[in-house]
C-alpha positions as semicolon CSV with decimal commas, in nm:
position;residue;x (nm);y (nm);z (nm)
1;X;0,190;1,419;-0,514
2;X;-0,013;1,702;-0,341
3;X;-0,365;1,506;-0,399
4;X;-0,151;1,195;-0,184
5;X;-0,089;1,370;0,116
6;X;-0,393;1,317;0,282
7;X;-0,354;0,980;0,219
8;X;-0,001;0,926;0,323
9;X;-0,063;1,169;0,690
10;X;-0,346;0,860;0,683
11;X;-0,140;0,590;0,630
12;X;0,148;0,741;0,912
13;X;-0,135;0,766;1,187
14;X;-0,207;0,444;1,137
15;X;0,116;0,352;1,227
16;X;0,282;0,294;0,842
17;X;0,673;0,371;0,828
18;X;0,668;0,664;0,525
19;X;0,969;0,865;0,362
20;X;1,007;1,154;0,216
21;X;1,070;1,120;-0,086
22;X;0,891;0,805;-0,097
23;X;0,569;0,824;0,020
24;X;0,393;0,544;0,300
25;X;0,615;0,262;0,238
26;X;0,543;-0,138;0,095
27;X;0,689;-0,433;0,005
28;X;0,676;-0,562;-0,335
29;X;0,344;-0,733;-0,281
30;X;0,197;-0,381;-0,115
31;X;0,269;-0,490;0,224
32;X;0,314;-0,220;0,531
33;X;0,509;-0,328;0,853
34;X;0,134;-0,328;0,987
35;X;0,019;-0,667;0,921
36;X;-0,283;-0,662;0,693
37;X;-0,228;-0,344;0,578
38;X;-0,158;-0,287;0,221
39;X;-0,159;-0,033;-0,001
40;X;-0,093;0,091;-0,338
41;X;-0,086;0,359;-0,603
42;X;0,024;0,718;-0,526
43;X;0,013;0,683;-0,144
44;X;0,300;0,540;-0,217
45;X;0,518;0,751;-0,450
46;X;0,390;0,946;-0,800
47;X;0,328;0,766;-1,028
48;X;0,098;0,716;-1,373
49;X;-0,276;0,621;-1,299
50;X;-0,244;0,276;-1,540
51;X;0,021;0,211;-1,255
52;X;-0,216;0,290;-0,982
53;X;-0,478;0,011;-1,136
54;X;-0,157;-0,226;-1,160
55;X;-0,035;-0,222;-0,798
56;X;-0,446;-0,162;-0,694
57;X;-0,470;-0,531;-0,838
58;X;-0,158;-0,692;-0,705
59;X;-0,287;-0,531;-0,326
60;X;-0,582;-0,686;-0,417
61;X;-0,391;-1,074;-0,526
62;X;-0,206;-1,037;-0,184
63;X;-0,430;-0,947;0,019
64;X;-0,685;-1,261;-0,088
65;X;-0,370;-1,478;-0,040
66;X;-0,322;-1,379;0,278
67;X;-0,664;-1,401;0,382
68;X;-0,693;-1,764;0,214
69;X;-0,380;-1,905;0,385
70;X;-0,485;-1,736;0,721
71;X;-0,826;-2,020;0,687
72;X;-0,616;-2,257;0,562
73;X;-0,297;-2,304;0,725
């Protein structure tokens, strides 16, 4: 988790909530408490790359939902 540090001190300056043992933290669709902010991947925890790319594309799902239903209401 040394190579996600960077990216979890990034994610905390922003404003994310983050653990330690956890990482930055997210919802299950890669939601932070800062709304329209999502992330995925190691920033949040260690994990496998092929998981990385998984949660990478359900950030990306979520985050074209969100934008879609924020033009459409």
């Amino acid at each position: 988790m040394a190579n996600s540090w960077n990216a979890i001190r990034f994610a905390a300056e922003l404003g994310c909530q983050v653990s330690n043992k956890e990482g930055a933290l997210a919802n299950d669709k890669c939601a932070t408490n800062i709304p329209g902010l999502f992330i995925a991947g190691d920033v949040t925890r260690d994990v496998q790359q092929i998981i990385v790319a998984a949660e990478g594309v359900q950030a990306a799902f979520e985050i074209n939902t969100e934008l879609r239903d924020e033009n459409y209401p």
